[in-house]
GUKE-634165 format. One record per residue (C-alpha): residue number from 1; residue in three letters; chain; x, y, z. Coordinates in steps of 0.05 Angstrom, whole numbers. Example, Ala and Ser with C-alpha at 12.3 -4.5 7.8 and 13.67 -1.06 7.14 Angstrom:
BEGIN
+-----+------+-------+--------+--------+--------+
!  nr ! rest ! kette !     xx !     yy !     zz !
+-----+------+-------+--------+--------+--------+
!   1 !  ala !     A !    246 !    -90 !    156 !
!   2 !  ser !     A !    273 !    -21 !    143 !
+-----+------+-------+--------+--------+--------+
END
This chain:
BEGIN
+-----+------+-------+--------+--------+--------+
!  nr ! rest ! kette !     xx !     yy !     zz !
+-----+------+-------+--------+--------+--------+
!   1 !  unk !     A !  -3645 !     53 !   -555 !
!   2 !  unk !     A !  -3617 !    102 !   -612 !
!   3 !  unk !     A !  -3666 !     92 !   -668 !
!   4 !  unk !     A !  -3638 !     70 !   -742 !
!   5 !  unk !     A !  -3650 !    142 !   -771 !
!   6 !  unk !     A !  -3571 !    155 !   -739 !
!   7 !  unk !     A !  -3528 !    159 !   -802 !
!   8 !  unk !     A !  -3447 !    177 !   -808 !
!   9 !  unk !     A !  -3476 !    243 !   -826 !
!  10 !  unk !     A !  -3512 !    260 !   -761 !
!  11 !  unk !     A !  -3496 !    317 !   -716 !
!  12 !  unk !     A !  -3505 !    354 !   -637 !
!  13 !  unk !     A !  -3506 !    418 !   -634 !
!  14 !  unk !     A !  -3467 !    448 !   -591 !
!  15 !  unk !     A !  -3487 !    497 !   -547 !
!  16 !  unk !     A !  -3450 !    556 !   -585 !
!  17 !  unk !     A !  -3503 !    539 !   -636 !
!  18 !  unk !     A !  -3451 !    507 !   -679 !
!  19 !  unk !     A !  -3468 !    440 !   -706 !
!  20 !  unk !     A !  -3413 !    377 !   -690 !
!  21 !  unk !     A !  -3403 !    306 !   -730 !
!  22 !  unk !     A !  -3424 !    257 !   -678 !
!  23 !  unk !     A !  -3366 !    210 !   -705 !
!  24 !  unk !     A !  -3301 !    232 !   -697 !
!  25 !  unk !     A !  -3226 !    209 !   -724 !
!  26 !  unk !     A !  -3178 !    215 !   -675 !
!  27 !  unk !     A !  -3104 !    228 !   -693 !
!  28 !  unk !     A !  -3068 !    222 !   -635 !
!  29 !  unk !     A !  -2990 !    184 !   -642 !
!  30 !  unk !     A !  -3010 !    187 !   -716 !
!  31 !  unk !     A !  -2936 !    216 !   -739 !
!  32 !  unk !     A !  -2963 !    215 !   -812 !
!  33 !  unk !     A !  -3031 !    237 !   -800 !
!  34 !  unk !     A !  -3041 !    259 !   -877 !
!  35 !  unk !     A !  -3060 !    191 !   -904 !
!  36 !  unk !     A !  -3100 !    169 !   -857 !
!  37 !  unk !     A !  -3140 !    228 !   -857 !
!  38 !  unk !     A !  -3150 !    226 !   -929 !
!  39 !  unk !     A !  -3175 !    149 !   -917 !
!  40 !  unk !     A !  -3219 !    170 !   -866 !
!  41 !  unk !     A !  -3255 !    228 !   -907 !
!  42 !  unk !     A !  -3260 !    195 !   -965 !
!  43 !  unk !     A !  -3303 !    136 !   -912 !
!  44 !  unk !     A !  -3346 !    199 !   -897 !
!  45 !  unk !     A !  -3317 !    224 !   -825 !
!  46 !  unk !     A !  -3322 !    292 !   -824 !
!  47 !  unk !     A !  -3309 !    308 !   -754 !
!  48 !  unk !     A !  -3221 !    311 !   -743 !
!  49 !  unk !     A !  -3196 !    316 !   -675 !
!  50 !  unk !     A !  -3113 !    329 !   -668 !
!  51 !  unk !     A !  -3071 !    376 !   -607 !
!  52 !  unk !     A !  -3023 !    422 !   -618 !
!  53 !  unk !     A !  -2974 !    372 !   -577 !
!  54 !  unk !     A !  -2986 !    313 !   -625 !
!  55 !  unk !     A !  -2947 !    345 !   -682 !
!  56 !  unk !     A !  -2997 !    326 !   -736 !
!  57 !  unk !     A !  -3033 !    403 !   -739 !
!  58 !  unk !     A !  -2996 !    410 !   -814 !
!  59 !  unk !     A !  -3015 !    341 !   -846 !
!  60 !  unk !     A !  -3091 !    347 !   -821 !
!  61 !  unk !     A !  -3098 !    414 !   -852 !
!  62 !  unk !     A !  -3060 !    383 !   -922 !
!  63 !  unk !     A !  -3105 !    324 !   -927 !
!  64 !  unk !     A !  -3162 !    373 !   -916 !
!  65 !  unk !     A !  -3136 !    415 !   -975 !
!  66 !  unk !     A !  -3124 !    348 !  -1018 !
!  67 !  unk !     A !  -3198 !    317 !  -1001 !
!  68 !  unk !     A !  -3225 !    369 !  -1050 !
!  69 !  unk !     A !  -3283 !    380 !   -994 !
!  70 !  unk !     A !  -3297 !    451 !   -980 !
!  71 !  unk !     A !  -3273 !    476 !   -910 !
!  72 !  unk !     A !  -3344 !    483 !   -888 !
!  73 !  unk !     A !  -3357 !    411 !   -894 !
!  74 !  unk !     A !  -3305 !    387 !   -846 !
!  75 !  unk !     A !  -3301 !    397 !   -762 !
!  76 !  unk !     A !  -3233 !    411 !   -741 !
!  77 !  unk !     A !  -3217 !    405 !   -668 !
!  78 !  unk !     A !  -3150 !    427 !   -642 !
!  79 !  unk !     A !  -3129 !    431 !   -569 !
!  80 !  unk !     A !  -3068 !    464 !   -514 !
!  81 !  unk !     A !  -3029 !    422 !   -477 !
!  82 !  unk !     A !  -3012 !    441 !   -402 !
!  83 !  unk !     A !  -2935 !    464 !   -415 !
!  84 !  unk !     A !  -2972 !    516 !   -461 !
!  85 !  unk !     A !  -3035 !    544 !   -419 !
!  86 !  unk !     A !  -3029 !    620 !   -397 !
!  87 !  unk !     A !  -3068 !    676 !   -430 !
!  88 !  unk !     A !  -3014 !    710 !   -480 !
!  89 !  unk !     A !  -2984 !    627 !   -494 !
!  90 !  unk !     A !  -3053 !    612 !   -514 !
!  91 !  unk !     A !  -3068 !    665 !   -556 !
!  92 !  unk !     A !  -2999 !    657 !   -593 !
!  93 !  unk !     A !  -3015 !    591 !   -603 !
!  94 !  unk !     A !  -3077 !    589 !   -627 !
!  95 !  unk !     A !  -3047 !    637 !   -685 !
!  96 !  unk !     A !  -3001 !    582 !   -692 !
!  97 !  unk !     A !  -3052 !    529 !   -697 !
!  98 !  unk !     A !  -3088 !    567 !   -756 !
!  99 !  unk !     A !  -3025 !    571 !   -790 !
! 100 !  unk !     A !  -3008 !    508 !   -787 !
! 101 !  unk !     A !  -3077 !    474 !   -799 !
! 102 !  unk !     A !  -3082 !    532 !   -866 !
! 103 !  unk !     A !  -3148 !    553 !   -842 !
! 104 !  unk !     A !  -3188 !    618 !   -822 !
! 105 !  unk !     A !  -3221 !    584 !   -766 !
! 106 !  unk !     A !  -3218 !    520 !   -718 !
! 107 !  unk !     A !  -3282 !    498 !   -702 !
! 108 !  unk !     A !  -3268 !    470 !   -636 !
! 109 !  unk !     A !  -3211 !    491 !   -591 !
! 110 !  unk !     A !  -3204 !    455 !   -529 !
! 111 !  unk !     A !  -3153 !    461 !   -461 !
! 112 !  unk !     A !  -3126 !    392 !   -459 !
! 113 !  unk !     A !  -3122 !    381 !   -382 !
! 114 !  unk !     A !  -3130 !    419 !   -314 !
! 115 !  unk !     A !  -3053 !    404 !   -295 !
! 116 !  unk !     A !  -3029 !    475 !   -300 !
! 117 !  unk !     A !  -3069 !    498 !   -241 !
! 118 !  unk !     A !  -3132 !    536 !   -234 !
! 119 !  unk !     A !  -3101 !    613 !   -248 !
! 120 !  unk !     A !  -3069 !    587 !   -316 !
! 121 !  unk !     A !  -3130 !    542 !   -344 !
! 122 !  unk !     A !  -3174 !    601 !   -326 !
! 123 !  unk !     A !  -3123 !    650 !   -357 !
! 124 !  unk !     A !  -3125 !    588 !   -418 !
! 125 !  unk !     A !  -3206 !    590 !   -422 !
! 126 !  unk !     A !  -3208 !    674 !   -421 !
! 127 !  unk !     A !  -3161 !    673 !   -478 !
! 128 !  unk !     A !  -3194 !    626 !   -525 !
! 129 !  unk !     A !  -3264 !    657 !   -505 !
! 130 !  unk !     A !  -3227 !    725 !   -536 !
! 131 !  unk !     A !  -3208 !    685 !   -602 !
! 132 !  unk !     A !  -3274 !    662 !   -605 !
! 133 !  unk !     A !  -3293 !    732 !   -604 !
! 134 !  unk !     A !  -3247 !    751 !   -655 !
! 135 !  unk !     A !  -3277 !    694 !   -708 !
! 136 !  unk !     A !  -3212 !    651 !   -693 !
! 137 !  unk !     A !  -3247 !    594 !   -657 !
! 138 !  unk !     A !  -3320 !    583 !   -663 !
! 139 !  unk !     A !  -3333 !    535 !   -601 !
! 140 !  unk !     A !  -3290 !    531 !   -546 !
! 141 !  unk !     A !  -3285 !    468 !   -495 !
! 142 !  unk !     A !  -3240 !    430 !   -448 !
! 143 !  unk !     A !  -3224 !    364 !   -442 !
! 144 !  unk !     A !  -3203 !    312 !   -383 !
! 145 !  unk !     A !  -3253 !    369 !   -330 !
! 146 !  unk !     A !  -3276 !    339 !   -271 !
! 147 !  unk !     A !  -3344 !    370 !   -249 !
! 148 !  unk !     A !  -3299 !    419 !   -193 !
! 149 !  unk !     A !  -3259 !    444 !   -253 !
! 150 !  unk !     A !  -3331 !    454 !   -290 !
! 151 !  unk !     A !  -3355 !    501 !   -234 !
! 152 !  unk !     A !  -3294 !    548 !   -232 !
! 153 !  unk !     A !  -3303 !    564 !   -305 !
! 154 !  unk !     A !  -3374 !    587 !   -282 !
! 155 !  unk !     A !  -3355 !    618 !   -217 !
! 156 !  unk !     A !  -3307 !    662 !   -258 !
! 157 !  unk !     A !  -3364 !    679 !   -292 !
! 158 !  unk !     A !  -3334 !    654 !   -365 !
! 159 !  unk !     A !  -3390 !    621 !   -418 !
! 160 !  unk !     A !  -3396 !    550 !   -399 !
! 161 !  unk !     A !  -3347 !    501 !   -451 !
! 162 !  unk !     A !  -3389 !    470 !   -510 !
! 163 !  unk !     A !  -3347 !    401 !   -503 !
! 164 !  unk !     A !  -3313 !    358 !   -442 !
! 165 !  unk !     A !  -3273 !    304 !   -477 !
! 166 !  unk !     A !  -3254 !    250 !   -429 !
! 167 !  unk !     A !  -3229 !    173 !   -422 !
! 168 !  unk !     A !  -3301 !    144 !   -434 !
! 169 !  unk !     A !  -3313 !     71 !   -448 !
! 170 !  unk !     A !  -3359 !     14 !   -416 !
! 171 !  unk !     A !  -3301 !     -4 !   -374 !
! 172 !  unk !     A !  -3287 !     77 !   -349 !
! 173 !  unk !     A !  -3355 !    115 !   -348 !
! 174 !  unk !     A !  -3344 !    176 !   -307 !
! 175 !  unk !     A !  -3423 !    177 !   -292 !
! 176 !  unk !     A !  -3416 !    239 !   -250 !
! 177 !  unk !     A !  -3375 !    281 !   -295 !
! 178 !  unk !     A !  -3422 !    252 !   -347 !
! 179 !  unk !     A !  -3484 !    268 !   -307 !
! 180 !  unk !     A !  -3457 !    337 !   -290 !
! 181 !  unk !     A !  -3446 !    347 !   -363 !
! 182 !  unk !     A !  -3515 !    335 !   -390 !
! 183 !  unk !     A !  -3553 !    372 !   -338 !
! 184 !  unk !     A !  -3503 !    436 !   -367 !
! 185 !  unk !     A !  -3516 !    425 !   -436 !
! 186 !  unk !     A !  -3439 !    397 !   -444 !
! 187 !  unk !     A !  -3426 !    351 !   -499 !
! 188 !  unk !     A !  -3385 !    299 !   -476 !
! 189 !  unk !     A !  -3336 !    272 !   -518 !
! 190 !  unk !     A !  -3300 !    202 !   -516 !
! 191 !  unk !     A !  -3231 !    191 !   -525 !
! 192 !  unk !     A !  -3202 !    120 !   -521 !
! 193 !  unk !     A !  -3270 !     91 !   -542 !
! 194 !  unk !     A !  -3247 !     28 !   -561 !
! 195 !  unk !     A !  -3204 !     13 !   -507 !
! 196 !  unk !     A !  -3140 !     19 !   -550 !
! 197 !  unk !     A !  -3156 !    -43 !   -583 !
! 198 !  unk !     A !  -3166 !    -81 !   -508 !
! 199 !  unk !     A !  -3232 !   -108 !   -520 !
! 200 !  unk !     A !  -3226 !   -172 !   -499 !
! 201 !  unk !     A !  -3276 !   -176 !   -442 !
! 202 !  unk !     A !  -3326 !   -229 !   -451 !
! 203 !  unk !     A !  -3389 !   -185 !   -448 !
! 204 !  unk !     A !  -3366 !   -146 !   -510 !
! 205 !  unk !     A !  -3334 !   -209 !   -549 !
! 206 !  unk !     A !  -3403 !   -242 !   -525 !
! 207 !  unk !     A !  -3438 !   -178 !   -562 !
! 208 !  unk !     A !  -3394 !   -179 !   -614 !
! 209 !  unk !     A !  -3403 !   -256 !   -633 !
! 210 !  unk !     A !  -3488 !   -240 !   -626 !
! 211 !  unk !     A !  -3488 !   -184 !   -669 !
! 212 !  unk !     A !  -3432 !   -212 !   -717 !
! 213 !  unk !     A !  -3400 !   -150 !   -713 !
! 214 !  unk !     A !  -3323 !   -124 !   -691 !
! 215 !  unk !     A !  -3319 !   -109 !   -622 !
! 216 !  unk !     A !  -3294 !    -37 !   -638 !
! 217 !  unk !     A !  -3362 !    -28 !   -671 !
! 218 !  unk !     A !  -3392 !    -56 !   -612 !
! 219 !  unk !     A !  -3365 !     -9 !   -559 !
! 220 !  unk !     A !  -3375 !     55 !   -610 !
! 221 !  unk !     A !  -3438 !     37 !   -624 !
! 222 !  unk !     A !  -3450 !     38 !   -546 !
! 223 !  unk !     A !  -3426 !    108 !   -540 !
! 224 !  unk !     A !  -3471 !    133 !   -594 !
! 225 !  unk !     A !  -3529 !    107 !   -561 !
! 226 !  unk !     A !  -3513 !    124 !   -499 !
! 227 !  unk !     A !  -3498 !    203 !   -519 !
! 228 !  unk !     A !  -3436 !    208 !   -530 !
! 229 !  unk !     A !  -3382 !    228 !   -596 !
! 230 !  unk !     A !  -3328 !    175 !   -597 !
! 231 !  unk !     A !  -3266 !    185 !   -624 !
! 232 !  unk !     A !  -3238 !    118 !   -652 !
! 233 !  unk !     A !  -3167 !    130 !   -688 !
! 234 !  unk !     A !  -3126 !     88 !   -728 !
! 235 !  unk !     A !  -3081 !     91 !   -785 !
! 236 !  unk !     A !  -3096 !     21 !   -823 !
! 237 !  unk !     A !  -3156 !     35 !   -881 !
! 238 !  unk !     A !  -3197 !    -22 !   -860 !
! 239 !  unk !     A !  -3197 !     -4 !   -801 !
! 240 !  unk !     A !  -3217 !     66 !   -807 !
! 241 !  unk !     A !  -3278 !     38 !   -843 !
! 242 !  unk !     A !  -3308 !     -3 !   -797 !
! 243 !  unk !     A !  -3295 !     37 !   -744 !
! 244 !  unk !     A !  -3342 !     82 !   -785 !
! 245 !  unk !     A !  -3399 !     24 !   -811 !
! 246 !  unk !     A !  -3451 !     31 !   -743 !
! 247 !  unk !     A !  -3510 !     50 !   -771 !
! 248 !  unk !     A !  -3543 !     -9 !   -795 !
! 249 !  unk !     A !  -3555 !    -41 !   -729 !
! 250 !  unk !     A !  -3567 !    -20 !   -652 !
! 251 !  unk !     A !  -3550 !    -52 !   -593 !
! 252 !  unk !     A !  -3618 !    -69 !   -548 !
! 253 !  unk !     A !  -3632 !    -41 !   -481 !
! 254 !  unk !     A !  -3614 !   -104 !   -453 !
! 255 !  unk !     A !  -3548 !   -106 !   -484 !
! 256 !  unk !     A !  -3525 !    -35 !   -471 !
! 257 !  unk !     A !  -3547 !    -43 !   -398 !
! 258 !  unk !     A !  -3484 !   -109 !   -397 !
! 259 !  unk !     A !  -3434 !    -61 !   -423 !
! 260 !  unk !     A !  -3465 !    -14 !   -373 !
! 261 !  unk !     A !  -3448 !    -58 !   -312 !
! 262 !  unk !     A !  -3373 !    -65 !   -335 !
! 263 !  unk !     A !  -3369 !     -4 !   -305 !
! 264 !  unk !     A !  -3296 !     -3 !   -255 !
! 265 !  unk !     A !  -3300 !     69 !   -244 !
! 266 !  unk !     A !  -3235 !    104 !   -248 !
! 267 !  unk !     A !  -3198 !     38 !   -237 !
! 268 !  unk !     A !  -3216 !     17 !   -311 !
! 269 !  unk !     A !  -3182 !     78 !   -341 !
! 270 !  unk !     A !  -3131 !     58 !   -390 !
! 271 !  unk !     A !  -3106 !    126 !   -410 !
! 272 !  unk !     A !  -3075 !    183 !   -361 !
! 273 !  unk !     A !  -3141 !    206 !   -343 !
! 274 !  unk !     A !  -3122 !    268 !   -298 !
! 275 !  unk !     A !  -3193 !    293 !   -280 !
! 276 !  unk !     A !  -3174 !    297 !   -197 !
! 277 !  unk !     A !  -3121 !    348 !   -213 !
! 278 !  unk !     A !  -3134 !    411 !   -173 !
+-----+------+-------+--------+--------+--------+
END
C-alpha cells in the first residue's frame, strides 16, 4: 500500500537520471489544448503529455508561456507517430516539435507505436538517442512496446528507453510487459487510466461508493499505488481537479487486489493497443 507521504508533487526518476511528475495531463483529441492546460497547471500538474499527431504541440507550449511557471518546473512529453518514424523524419521533426512547443528542450520524447516495422523504429530510437545527445531531448522512451520490441532496442545495442507508455487500467494490465518493464528499470506509463470515462464495473463503483470518492480517482489512485504514472485527460475544470485530488486517501491491500482480479488481459483494452505488431 502507497503510504500518505505521496503528494501531486512527487516524482520517479527515470533512468536517464532525470526526475518525472508521477501525475500526468494528457492532451490527446484536446483541439484547444491551451485552456485546459492552463486549468490543469494552475491545479498543480506539472507533468504534460501531447504527440506531434494530435495537433496541440503550439497551444501546450503557449499555456506554458502564459502559466508564468519557469520552464524548468514543467515535464513536457512529446511523441512520433508511425507515418513519421525513419532516422532523417525523426530528426526533422523533433526540430519541429521544439519549434512549435517554444522550448530548448523536450523532456521526454517518445516513438508512439512499433507499426512502422523493426528497421524504421530502430532507425526512429537511433535518431532521438542523437538529439538526446545534442541537448534536444533529455529522456527518450517508447510507447505501446511489447517486451519483443523491448529486446531489439537492446540487441541493437541502443540505451534501454526511460518510459513504455501503454493502455494500462484494472480492466487491461499487460502484467508481462509490466513485469518485463520493472525488472529493466522502465517506467511504465498509463494511458487511458480511467477507462475513457467507462467505469461502471461494480468493483470500482463498489470502491468508489466505500471510499466516497469518483471512480476516476479510484482507478488513478490504483495506478499510483501499484507503480505506475497515469495520464488522466480532460478538458472540463472540475474535472481536471479531481482527477488531480488522490492524495488524501489510499486504497487497502484488499481493495487493490479486487481491481487487480478485473484483469481481461488484452480483451479489456479499450484503446488500439498495438503491442503484437512485429
Amino acid at each position: 500500500m502507497a503510504p500518505l507521504k505521496l503528494t501531486l508533487d512527487s516524482t520517479v526518476t527515470l533512468s536517464s537520471g532525470y526526475t518525472l511528475p508521477l501525475l500526468g495531463f494528457g492532451v490527446f483529441q484536446n483541439n484547444d489544448a491551451k485552456p485546459s492546460v492552463l486549468e490543469a497547471l494552475k491545479a498543480g500538474y506539472r507533468h504534460i503529455d501531447s504527440e506531434q499527431m494530435y495537433k496541440n504541440e503550439e497551444d501546450v507550449g503557449k499555456a506554458i508561456c502564459e502559466s508564468g511557471l519557469n520552464r524548468s518546473d514543467i515535464f513536457i512529453t512529446t511523441k512520433c507517430f508511425n507515418v513519421s518514424h525513419g532516422y532523417h523524419e525523426t530528426l526533422k521533426g523533433v526540430d519541429i516539435s521544439l519549434a512549435r512547443l517554444n522550448v530548448n528542450y523536450i523532456d521526454l520524447f517518445l516513438i508512439h507505436d512499433p507499426l512502422s516495422g523493426k528497421t524504421k523504429h530502430l532507425e526512429t530510437y537511433k535518431a532521438l538517442i542523437e538529439a538526446k545527445v545534442a541537448g534536444k531531448i533529455r529522456s527518450v522512451g517508447v510507447s505501446n512496446y511489447n517486451v519483443h520490441h523491448l529486446e531489439e532496442i537492446k540487441v541493437a545495442g541502443y540505451e534501454t528507453p526511460a518510459v513504455n507508455q501503454i493502455e494500462l487500467h484494472p480492466l487491461c494490465q499487460q502484467k508481462e510487459i509490466v513485469k518485463y518493464c520493472k525488472a529493466n528499470n522502465i517506467i511504465v506509463e498509463a494511458y487511458c487510466p480511467i477507462i475513457r470515462g467507462k467505469m461502471d464495473n461494480p468493483t470500482i463503483v463498489g470502491l468508489a461508493t466505500k471510499y466516497n470518492r469518483d471512480p476516476a480517482q479510484i482507478l488513478l489512485r490504483w495506478s499510483l499505488q501499484r507503480g505506475f504514472v497515469p495520464l488522466p485527460k480532460s478538458a472540463t475544470p472540475v474535472r481536471i481537479r479531481s482527477n488531480a485530488a488522490l492524495y488524501d486517501f489510499n486504497l487497502t491491500e484488499e481493495d487493490l487486489k479486487k481491481l487487480d482480479d478485473l484483469d481481461q488481459g488484452k480483451a479489456g483494452a479499450i484503446s488500439w493497443n498495438p503491442v503484437d505488431a512485429e
